[in-house]
C-alpha positions as CSV (number, residue, x, y, z in Angstrom):
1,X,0.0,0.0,0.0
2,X,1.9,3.3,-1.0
3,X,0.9,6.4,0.4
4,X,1.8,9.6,1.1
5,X,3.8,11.5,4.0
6,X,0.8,12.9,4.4
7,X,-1.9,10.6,3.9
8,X,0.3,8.6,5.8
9,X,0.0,10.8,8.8
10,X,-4.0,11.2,8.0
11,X,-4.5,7.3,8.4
12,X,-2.5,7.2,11.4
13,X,-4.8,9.6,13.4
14,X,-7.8,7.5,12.0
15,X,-6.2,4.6,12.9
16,X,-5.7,5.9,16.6
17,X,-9.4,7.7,16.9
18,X,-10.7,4.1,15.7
19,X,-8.5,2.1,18.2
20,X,-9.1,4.2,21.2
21,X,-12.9,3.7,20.8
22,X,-12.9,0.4,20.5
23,X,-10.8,0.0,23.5
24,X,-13.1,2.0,25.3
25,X,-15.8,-0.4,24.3
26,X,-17.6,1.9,22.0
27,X,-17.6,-0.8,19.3
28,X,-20.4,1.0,17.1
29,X,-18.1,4.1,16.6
30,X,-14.6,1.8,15.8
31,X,-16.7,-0.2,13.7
32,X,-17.6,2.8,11.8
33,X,-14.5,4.7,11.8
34,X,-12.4,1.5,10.8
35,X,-14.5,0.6,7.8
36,X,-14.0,4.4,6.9
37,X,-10.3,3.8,6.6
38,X,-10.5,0.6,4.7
39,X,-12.6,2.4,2.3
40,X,-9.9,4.6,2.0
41,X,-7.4,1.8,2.2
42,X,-9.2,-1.3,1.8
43,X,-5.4,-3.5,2.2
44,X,-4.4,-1.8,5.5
45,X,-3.0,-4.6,7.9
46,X,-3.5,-3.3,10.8
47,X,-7.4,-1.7,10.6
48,X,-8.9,-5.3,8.9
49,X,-7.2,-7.4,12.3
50,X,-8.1,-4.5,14.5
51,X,-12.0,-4.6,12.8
52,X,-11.5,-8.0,13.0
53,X,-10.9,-8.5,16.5
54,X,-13.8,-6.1,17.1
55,X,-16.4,-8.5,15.3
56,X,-14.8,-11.4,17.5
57,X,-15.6,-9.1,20.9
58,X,-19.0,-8.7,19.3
59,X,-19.2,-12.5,18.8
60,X,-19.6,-12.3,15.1
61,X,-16.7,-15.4,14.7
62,X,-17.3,-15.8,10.8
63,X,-16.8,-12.2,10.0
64,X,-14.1,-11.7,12.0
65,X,-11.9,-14.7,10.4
66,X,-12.9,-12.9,7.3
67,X,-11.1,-9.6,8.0
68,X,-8.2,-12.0,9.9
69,X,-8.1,-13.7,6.4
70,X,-8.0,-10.8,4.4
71,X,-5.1,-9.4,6.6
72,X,-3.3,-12.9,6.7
73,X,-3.1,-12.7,2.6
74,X,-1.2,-9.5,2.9
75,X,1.4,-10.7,5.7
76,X,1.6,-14.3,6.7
77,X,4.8,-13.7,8.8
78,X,3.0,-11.6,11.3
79,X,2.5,-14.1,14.6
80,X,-0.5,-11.8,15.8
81,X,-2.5,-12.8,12.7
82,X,-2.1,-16.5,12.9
83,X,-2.8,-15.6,17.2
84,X,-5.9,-14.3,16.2
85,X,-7.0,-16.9,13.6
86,X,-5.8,-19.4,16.2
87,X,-8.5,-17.4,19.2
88,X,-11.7,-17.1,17.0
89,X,-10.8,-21.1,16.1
90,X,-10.5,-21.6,20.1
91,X,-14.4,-19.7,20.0
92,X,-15.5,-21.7,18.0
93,X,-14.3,-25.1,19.9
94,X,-12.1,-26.0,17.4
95,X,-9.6,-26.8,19.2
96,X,-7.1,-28.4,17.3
97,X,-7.0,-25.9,14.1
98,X,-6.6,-23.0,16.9
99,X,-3.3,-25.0,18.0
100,X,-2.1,-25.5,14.6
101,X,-2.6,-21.3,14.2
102,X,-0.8,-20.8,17.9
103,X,2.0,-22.8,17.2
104,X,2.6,-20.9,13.9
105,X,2.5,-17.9,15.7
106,X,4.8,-19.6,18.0
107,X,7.4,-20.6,15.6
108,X,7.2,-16.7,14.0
109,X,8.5,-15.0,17.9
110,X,8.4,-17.4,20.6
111,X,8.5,-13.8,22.4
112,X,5.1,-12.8,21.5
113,X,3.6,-13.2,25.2
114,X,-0.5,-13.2,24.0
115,X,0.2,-16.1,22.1
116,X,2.0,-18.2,24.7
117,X,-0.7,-17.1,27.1
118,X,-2.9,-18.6,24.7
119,X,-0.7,-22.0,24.4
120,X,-1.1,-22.3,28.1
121,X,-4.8,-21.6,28.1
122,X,-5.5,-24.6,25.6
123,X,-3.5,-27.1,27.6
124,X,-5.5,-26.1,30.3
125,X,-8.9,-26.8,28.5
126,X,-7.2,-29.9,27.1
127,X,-6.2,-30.7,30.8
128,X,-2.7,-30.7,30.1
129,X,-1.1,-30.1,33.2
130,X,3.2,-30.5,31.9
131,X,2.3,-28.6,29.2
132,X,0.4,-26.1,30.6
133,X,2.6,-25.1,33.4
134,X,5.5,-25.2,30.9
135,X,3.7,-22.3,28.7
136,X,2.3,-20.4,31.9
137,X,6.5,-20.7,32.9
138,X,7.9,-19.5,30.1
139,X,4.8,-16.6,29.9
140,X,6.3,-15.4,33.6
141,X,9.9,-15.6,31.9
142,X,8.9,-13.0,29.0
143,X,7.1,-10.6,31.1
144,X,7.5,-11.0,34.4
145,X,4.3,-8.6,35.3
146,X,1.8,-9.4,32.7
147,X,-0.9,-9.9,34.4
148,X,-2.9,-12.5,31.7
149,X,0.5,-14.8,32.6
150,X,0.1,-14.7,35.9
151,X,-3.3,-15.7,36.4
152,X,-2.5,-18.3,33.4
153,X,0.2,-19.4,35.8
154,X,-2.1,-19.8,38.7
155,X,-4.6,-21.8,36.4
156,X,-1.3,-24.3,35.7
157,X,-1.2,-24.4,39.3
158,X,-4.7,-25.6,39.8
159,X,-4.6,-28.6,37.3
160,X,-1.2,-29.8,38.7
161,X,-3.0,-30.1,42.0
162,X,-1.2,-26.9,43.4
163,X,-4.6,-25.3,44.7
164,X,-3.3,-23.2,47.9
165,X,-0.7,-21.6,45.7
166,X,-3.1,-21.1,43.2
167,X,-5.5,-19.4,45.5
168,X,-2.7,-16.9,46.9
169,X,-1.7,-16.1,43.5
170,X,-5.4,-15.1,42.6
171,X,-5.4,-13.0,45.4
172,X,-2.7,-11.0,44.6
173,X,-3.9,-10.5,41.5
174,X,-7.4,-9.4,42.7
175,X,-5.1,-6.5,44.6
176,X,-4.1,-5.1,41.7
177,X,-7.2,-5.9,39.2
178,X,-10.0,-6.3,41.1
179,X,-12.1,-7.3,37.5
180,X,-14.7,-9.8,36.8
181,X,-12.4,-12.5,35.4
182,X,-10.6,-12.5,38.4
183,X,-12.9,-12.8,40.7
184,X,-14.6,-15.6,38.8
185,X,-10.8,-17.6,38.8
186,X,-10.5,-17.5,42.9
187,X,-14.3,-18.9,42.7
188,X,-13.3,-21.7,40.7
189,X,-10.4,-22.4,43.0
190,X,-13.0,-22.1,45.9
191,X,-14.8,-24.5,44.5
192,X,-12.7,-27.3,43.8
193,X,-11.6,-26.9,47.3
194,X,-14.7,-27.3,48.8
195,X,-14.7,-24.1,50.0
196,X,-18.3,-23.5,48.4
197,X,-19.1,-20.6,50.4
198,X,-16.2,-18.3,49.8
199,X,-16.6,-19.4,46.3
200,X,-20.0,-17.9,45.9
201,X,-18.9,-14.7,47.8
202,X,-15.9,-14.5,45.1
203,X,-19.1,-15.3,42.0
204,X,-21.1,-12.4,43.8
205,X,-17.8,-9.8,43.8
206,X,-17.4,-11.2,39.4
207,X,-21.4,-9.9,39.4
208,X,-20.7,-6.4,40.9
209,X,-18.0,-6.0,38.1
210,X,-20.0,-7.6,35.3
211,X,-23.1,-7.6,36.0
212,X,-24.5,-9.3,33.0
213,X,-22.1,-12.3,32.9
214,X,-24.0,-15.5,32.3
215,X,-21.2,-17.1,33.0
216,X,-20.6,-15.9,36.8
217,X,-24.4,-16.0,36.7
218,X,-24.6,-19.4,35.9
219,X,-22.0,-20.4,38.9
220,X,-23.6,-18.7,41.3
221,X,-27.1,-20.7,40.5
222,X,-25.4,-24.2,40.3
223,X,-24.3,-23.8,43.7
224,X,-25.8,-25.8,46.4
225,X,-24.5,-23.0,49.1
226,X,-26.3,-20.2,47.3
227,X,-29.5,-18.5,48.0
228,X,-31.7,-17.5,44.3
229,X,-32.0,-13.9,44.6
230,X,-35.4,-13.3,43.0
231,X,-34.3,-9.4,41.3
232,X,-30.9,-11.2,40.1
233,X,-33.1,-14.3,38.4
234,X,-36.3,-11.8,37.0
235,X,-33.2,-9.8,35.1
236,X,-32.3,-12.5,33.6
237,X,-35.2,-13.8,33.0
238,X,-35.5,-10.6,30.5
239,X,-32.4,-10.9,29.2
240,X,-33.0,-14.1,27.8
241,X,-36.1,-13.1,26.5
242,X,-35.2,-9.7,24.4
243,X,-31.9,-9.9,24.2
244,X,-31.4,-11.1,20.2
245,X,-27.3,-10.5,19.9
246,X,-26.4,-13.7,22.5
247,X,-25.9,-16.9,21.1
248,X,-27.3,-20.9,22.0
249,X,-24.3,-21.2,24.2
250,X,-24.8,-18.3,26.2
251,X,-29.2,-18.8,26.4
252,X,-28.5,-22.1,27.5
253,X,-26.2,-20.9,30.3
254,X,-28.7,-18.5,31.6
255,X,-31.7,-21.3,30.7
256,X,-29.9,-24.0,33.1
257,X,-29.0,-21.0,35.6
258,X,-32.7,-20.5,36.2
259,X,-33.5,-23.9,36.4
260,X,-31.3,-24.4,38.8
261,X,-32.3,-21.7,40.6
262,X,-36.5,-22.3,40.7
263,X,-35.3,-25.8,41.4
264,X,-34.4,-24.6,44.9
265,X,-37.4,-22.8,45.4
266,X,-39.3,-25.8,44.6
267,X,-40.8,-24.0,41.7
268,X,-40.9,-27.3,39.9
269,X,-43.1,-26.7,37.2
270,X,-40.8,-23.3,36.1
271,X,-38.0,-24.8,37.0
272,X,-39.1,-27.6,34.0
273,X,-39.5,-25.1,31.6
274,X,-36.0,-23.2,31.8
275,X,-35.2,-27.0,31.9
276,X,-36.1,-27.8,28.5
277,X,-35.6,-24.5,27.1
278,X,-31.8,-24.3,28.2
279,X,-31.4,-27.9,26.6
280,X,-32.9,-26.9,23.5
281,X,-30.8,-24.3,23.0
282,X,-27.7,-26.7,23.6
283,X,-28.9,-28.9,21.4
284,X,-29.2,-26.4,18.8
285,X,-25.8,-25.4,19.6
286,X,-23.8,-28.8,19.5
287,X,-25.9,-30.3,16.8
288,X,-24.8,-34.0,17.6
289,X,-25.1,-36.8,15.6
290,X,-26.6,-39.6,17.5
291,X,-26.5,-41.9,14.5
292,X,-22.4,-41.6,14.3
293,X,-22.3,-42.4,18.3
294,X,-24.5,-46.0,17.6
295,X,-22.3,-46.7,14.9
296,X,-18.9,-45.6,16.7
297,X,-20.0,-47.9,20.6
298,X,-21.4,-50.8,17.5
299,X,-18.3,-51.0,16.0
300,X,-15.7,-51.0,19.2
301,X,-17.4,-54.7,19.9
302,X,-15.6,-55.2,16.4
303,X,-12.3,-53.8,16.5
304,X,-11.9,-55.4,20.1
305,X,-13.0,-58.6,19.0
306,X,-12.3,-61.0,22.1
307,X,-10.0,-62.9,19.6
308,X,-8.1,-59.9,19.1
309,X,-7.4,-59.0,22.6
310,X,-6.3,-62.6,23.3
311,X,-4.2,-62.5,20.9
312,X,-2.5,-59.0,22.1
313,X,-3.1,-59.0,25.6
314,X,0.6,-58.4,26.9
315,X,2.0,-60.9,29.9
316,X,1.3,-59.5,33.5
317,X,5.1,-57.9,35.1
318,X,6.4,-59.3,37.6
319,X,7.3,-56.3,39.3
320,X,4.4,-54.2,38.6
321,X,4.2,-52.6,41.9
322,X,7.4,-51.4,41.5
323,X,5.2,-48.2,39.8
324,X,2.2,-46.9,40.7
325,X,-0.8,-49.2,39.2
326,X,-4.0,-48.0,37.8
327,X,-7.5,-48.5,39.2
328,X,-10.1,-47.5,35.9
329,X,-13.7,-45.6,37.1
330,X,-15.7,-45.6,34.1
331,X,-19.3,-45.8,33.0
332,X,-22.2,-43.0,32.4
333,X,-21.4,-39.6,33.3
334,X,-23.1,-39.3,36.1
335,X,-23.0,-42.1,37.1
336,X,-21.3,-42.2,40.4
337,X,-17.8,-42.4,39.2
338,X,-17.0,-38.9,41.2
339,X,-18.0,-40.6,44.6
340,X,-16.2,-44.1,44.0
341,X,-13.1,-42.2,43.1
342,X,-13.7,-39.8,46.5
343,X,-14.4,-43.5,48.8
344,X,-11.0,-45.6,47.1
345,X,-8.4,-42.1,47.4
346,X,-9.6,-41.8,51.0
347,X,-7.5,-45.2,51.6
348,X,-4.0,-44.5,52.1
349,X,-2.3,-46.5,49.3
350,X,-4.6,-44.4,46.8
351,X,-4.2,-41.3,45.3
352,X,-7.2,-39.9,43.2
353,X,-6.1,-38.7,39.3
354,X,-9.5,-37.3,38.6
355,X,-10.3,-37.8,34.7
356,X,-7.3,-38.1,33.2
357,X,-7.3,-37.9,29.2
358,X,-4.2,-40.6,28.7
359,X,-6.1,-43.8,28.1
360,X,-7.6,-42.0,25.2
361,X,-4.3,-40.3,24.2
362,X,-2.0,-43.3,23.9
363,X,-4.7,-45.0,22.1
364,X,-4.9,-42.9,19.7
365,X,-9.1,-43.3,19.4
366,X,-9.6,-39.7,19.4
367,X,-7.0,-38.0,17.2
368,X,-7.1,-41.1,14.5
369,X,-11.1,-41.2,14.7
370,X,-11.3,-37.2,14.3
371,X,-8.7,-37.3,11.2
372,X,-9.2,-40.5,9.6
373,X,-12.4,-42.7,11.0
374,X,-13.3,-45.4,12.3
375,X,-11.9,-47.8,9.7
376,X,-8.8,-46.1,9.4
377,X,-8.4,-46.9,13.5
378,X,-9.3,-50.4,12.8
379,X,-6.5,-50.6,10.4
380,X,-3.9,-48.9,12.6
381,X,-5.3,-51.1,15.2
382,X,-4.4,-54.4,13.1
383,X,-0.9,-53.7,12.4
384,X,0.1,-52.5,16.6
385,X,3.2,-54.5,17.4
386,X,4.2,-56.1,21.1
387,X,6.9,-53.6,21.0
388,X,4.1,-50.8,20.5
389,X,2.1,-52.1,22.9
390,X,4.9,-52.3,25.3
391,X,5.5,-48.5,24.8
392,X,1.9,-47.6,24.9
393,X,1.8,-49.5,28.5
394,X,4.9,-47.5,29.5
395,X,3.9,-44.6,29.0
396,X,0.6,-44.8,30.8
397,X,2.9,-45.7,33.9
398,X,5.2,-42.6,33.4
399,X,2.1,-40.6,33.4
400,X,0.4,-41.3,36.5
401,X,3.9,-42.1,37.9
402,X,4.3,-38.4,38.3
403,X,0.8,-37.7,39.9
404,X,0.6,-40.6,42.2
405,X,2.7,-38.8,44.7
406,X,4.2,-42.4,45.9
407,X,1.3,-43.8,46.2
408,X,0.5,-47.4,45.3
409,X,-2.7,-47.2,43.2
410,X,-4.0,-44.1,41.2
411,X,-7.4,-44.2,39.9
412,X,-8.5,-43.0,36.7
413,X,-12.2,-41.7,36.8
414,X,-12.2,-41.0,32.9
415,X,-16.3,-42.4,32.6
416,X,-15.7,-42.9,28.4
417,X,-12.9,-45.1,29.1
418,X,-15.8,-47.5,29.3
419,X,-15.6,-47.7,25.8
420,X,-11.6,-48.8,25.7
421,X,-11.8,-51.4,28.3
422,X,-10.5,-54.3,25.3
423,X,-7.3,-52.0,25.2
424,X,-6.9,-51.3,28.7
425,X,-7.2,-55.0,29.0
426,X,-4.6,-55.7,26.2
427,X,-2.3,-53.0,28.1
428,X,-3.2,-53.9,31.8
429,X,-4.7,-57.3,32.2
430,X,-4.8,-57.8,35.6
431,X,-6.0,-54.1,35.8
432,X,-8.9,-53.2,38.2
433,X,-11.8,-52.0,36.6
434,X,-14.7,-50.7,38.5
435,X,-18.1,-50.2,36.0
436,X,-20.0,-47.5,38.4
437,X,-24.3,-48.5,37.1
438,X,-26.7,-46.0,38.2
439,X,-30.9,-46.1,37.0
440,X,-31.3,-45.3,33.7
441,X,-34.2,-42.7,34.6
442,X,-31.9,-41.4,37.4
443,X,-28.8,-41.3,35.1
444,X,-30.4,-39.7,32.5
445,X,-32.7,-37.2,34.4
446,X,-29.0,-36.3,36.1
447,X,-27.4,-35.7,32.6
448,X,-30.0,-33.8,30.9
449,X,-30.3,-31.5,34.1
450,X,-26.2,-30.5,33.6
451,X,-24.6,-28.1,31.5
452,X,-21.5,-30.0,30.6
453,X,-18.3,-27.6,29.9
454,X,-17.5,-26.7,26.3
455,X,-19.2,-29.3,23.7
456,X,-18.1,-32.3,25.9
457,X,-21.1,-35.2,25.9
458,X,-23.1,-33.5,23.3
459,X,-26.0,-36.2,23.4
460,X,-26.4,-34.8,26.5
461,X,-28.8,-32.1,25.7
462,X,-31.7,-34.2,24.1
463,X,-34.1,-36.5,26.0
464,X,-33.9,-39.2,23.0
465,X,-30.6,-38.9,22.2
466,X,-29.9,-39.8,26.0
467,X,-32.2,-42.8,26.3
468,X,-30.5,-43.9,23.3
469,X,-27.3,-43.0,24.6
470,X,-27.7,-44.8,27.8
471,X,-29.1,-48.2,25.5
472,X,-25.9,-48.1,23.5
473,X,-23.5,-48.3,26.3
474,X,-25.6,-50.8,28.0
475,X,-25.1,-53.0,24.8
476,X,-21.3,-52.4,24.6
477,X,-20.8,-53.1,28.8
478,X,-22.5,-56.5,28.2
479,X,-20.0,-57.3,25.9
480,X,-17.4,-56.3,28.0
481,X,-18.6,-58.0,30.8
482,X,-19.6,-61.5,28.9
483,X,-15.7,-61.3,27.9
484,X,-14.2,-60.2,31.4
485,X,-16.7,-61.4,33.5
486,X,-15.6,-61.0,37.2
487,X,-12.9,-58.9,36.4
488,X,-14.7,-55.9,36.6
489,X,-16.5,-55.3,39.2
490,X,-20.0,-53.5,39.2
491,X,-20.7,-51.0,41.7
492,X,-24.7,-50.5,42.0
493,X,-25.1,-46.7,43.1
494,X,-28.5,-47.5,44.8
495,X,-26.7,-50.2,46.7
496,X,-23.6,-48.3,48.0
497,X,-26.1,-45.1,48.9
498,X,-28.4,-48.1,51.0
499,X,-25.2,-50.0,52.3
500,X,-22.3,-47.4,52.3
501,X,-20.0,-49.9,54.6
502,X,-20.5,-53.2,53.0
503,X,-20.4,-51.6,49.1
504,X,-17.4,-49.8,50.7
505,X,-15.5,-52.9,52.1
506,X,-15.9,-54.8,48.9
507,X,-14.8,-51.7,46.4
508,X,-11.5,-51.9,48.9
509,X,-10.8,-56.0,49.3
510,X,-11.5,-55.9,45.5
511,X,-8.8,-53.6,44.8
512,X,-7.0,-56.1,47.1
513,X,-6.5,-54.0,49.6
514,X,-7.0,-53.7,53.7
515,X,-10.0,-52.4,55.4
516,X,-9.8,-48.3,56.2
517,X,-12.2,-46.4,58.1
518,X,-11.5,-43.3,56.5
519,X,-13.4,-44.5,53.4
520,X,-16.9,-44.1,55.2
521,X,-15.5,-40.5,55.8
522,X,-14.9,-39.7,52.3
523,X,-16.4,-36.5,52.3
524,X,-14.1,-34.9,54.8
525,X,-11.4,-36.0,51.6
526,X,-9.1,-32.2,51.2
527,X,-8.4,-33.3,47.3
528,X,-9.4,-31.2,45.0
529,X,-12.5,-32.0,43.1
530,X,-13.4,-30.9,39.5
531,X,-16.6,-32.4,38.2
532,X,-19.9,-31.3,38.7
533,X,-20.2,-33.5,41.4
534,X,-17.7,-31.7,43.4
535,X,-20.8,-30.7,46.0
536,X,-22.3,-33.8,46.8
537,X,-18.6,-35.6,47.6
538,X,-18.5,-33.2,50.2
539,X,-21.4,-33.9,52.6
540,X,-22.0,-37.4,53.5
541,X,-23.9,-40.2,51.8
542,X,-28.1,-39.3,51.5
543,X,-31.0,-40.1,49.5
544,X,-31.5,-37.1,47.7
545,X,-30.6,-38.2,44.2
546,X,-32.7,-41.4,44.2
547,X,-35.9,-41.2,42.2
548,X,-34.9,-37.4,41.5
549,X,-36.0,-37.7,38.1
550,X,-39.7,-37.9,39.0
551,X,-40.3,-34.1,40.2
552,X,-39.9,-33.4,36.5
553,X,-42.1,-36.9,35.1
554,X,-44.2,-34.7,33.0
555,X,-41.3,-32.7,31.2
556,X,-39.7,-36.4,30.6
557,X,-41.7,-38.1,28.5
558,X,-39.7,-38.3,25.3
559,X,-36.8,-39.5,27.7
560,X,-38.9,-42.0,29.7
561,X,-40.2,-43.6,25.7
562,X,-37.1,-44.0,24.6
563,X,-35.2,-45.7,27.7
564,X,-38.8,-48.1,27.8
């Protein structure tokens, strides 16, 4: 673009007018003001990212990657451009093109601090906890006083079970910027702490800076602790109604933060509607196919043919306690894996690993399913060597070597690692698997009535596409179970909430270990807790879950069809 001396000085000022309005949040005028330069000079680099990154605060994500696009073709060696396409990919939950973008980025300066604060903040989605404190370090080392890295930092912290330095660190940053975002981060730590009451305080101080964020709003509701405050829910209330520039992610947030909220007024029958109206939305959002999900839990009674995993299954080690040794939680979400996990880690020789993602990872289900299909994983399957295998075992080890804190066991509470149980068995054969099996009506009613972060369990949102759901994995755990038998053992929720003790004593002598009474006192457990049943784990065994489900019979129906 060749301009003048002065034309050159003209577009600067209308450049800086622009920008300054749009960091004051008057988006209208920027917008205005930058399309007026582009006009002008429609191949200016910096006003088509800048008007793109003001369509991405807006939450307009396909016209803003069309003004990133148009700035990328006119410089591709510019790391911010390949940050931003990289962020509006992360908005759009596609998580693996926004790494691709930050890595790019990455390679350009490895200096450029918004796109390693970015790095950090995907590991931390994807759970990543050597990565992501990795990242959040090298951050700190760029710019010892941004303060984006040190609240990235903190979050590294949290995930590599770090909470109390976590917590301080969040509180030093609330001294300096008291903001929303802030706030919301020491609730979260709260939270997974237990500490469910200075959590909500912390969700109340976010509202006072941000008064509209559904988020913090949402939070708030979902907590046990908290008391609805009728103003607080009848804004709301309007917001969802008139407001037209928020999106299915967003009115669903709001939509389950209402029901949760006339659920504890007993307000049943509202509380039903916001119910079904927040899972609409949801489903409208995620759009999932249940029809890929049959075929994909059909076909894994295929590729892990009992033949096949006879013919793999790799010879028991003799020292195998020499390393910390897995105990698998799997089955529905919601299920009642949280609670088994928070009974076996109150045992001494148990730590509790929470969901960990490496069963899936070394695998290789997800990436090779996502890229290639089904068939293609069959295929890749096929050809796995002992010497593979051997690796793929190893590395499992090294990975919850370095969370079992010298611990004998670690469990894994992945609930989807219901679905690998041939390879776990190939890897681990003497493993101990526990199947947690809850009521389908309660199961399902629990699922349908949780928001679930990001797009994870996107059947979730649907009454039939539960039910059916729920039928397919009962299909695939007979399998399982006709090949395995009594090597898995299957932990009846309504039993162990009737019987705590005796559903207690046999989860610990089947994991062939001794008696502790600090199992029945699981809920006094300090670990940190981050599912949504982080709550419940903290007050002792009750009732109150069982036959949940029929407060809201008459909003159930297409659910109750499907399961019958």
């Amino acid at each position: 673009m060749n301009v003048s001396f002065e034309q050159n000085k003209i577009l600067i000022t209308e450049f800086d007018t622009a920008f300054k309005q749009h960091s004051a949040g008057e988006l209208e005028k920027a917008e205005l003001n930058y399309k007026k330069i582009l006009k002008k000079y429609p191949n200016h680099f910096d006003t088509l990212r800048h008007l793109g990154i003001l369509y991405q605060d807006k939450k307009m994500y396909i016209l803003a990657e069309r003004f990133f696009l148009k700035a990328f073709k006119l410089n591709s060696n510019e790391a911010s451009i390949h940050n931003n396409l990289g962020t509006i990919k992360f908005l759009q939950y596609k998580m693996d093109d926004a790494l691709n973008f930050y890595i790019k980025a990455f390679k350009i300066n490895p200096k450029y601090i918004p796109v390693v604060n970015n790095i950090t903040m995907y590991y931390y989605r994807k759970f990543k906890e050597e990565e992501c404190l990795k990242f959040a370090e090298l951050a700190l080392s760029i710019e010892q006083n941004n303060l984006v890295a040190k609240s990235n930092y903190a979050k590294a912290l949290t995930i590599n079970d770090k909470l109390p330095e976590a917590i301080k660190l969040f509180k030093e940053i609330i001294k300096i910027n008291p903001d929303c975002e802030n706030y919301k981060n020491l609730g979260t730590a709260y939270r997974n702490t237990g500490k469910f009451e200075e959590s909500c305080i912390c969700f109340e101080k976010a509202l006072e800076y941000e008064p509209n964020d559904y988020s913090c709003f949402f939070n708030l509701c979902a907590s046990k602790v908290s008391q609805p405050n009728i103003d607080m829910l009848l804004k709301f209330e309007k917001k969802l109604k008139t407001e037209k520039n928020i999106d299915y992610a967003e009115k669903g947030s709001i939509a389950f933060a209402l029901y949760n909220s006339y659920h504890k007024l007993k307000e049943f029958d509202k509380a039903g509607n916001f119910l079904l109206l927040g899972n609409k939305f949801l489903d409208n959002w995620i759009a999932d196919d249940i029809n890929k999900e049959e075929k994909y839990l059909a076909d894994i009674k295929h590729i892990y043919s009992q033949s096949f995993i006879k013919k793999n299954m790799l010879p028991s080690k003799k020292n195998d306690f020499d390393t910390p040794q897995p105990i698998f939680i799997l089955g529905m979400p919601r299920s009642g894996t949280t609670l088994c996990e928070q009974i076996l880690s109150s045992h001494s020789a148990i730590n509790g690993g929470g969901e960990l993602q490496y069963m899936t990872e070394i695998s290789g289900i997800g990436s090779t399913i996502a890229n290639q299909g089904l068939s293609e994983y069959k295929q890749k399957l096929n050809q796995i060597t002992n010497e593979e295998l051997i690796n793929n075992r190893n590395q499992y080890i090294e990975k919850i070597s370095k969370i079992s804190k010298k611990h004998k066991y670690v469990t894994d509470k992945m609930p989807h690692n219901f679905v690998l149980i041939g390879f776990i068995k190939i890897l681990f054969p003497n493993a101990k698997i526990i199947y947690c099996k809850r009521n389908a009506l309660d199961n399902c009613y629990s699922l349908f009535a949780h928001k679930f972060v990001d797009k994870s369990h996107g059947y979730s949102y649907n009454q039939k596409k539960i039910g059916k759901y729920y039928n397919f994995h009962l299909e695939l755990m007979d399998y399982w179970l006709e090949i395995f038998k009594d090597d898995i053992y299957v932990l009846n929720h309504e039993n162990l909430i009737e019987d705590q003790e005796k559903y207690s004593k046999e989860l610990i002598n089947y994991c062939d270990l001794k008696w502790e009474t600090a199992c029945l006192e699981f809920y006094k457990s300090k670990r940190q807790v981050v599912t949504a049943s982080n709550e419940q784990v903290r007050e002792p065994i009750n009732k109150k879950s069982i036959s949940a489900w029929k407060k809201y019979e008459k909003f159930l129906q297409p659910l109750i069809k499907t399961l019958n």
